[in-house]
C-alpha positions in Angstrom: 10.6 9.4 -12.8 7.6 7.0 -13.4 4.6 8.3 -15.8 1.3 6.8 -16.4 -0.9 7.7 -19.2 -4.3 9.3 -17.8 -2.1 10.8 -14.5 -1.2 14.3 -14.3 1.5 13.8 -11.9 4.7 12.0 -12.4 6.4 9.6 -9.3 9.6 9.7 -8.1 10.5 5.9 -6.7 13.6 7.9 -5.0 11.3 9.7 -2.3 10.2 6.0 -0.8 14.0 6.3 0.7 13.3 9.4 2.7 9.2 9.4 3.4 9.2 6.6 6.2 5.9 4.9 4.6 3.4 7.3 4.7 1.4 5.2 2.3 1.9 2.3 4.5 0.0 4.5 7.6 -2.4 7.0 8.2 -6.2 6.8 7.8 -7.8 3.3 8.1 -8.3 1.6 4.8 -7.9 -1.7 2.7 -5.2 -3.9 1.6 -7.2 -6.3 -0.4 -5.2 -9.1 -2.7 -5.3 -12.0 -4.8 -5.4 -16.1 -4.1 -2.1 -15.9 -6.0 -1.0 -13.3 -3.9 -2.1 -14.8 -0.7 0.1 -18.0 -1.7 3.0 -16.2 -2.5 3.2 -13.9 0.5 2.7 -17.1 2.6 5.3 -18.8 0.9 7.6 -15.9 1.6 6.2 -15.9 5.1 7.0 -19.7 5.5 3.6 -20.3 7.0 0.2 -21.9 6.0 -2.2 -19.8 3.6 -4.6 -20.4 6.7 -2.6 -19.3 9.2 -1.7 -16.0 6.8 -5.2 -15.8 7.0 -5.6 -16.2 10.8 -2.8 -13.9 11.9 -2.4 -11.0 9.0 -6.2 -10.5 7.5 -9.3 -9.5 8.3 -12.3 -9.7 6.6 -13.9 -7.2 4.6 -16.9 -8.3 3.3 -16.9 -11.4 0.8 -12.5 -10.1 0.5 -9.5 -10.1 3.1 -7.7 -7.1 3.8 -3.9 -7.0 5.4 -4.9 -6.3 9.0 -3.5 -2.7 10.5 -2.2 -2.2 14.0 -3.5 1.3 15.8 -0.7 3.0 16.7 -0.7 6.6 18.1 -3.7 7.4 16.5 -2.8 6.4 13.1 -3.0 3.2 11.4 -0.4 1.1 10.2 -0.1 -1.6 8.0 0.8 -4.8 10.0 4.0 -5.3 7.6 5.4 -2.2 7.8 8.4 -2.7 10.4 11.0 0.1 11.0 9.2 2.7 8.1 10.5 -0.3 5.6 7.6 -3.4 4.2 8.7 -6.6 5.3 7.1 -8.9 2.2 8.5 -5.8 0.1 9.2 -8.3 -3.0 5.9 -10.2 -2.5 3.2 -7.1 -1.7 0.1 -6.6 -3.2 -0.4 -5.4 -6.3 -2.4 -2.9 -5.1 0.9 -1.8 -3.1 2.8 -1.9 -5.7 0.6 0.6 -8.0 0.3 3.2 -6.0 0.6 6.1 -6.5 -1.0 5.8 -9.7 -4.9 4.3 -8.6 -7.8 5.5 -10.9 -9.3 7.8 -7.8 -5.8 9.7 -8.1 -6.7 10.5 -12.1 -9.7 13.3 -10.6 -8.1 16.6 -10.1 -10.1 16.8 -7.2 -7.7 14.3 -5.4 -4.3 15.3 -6.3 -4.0 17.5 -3.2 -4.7 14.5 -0.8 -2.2 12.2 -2.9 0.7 15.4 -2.6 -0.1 15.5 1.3 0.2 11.5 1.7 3.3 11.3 -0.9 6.2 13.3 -1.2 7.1 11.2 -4.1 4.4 13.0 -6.5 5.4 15.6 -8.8 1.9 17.8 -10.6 2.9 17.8 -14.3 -0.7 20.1 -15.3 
């Protein structure tokens, strides 16, 4: 079990086995990352930080997001193949904190965070 100071929940890494990437799909949203990251997921790639770029971003603003593919009415992230990640060792950081994000810390939100992860355990 994973705890975070600040969290009143507690993750299990062992539900990611049996879940099929629900955070990975769903609603629309944002995948945003770092020039670091952007190198080394193109590096793992074996492709050009431009063509990374071209073929799995879009822009958001002044940022790039990891692009998402419409699927059956939900939306999936463009690296998710077969309910696994394919740059698994080289995702965002903002991939690999989840579940613990700062909108996840208001009680408010807990019940939305449950229904997306099967992973998360209420503590109080």
């Amino acid at each position: 079990m994973i705890r975070e100071e600040g969290y009143k929940f507690q993750f299990d890494p062992l539900a990611c086995n049996s879940c099929e990437a629900q955070c990975c799909s769903g609603d629309s949203g944002n995948i945003f990352f770092s020039k670091e990251e952007q190198r080394e997921i193109s590096k793992f790639l074996s492709i050009s930080e431009k063509e990374f770029l071209e073929i799995y971003t879009r822009k958001e603003g002044y940022r790039y997001s990891i692009k998402e593919l419409k699927i059956g009415g939900k939306y999936l992230c463009v690296f998710l193949e077969n309910g696994k990640c394919s740059i698994y060792p080289v995702r965002p950081q903002q991939c690999r904190t989840f579940p613990f994000w700062k909108e996840f810390q208001k009680d408010e939100n807990l019940e939305l965070l449950k229904k997306e992860c099967i992973g998360v355990i209420v503590t109080s």
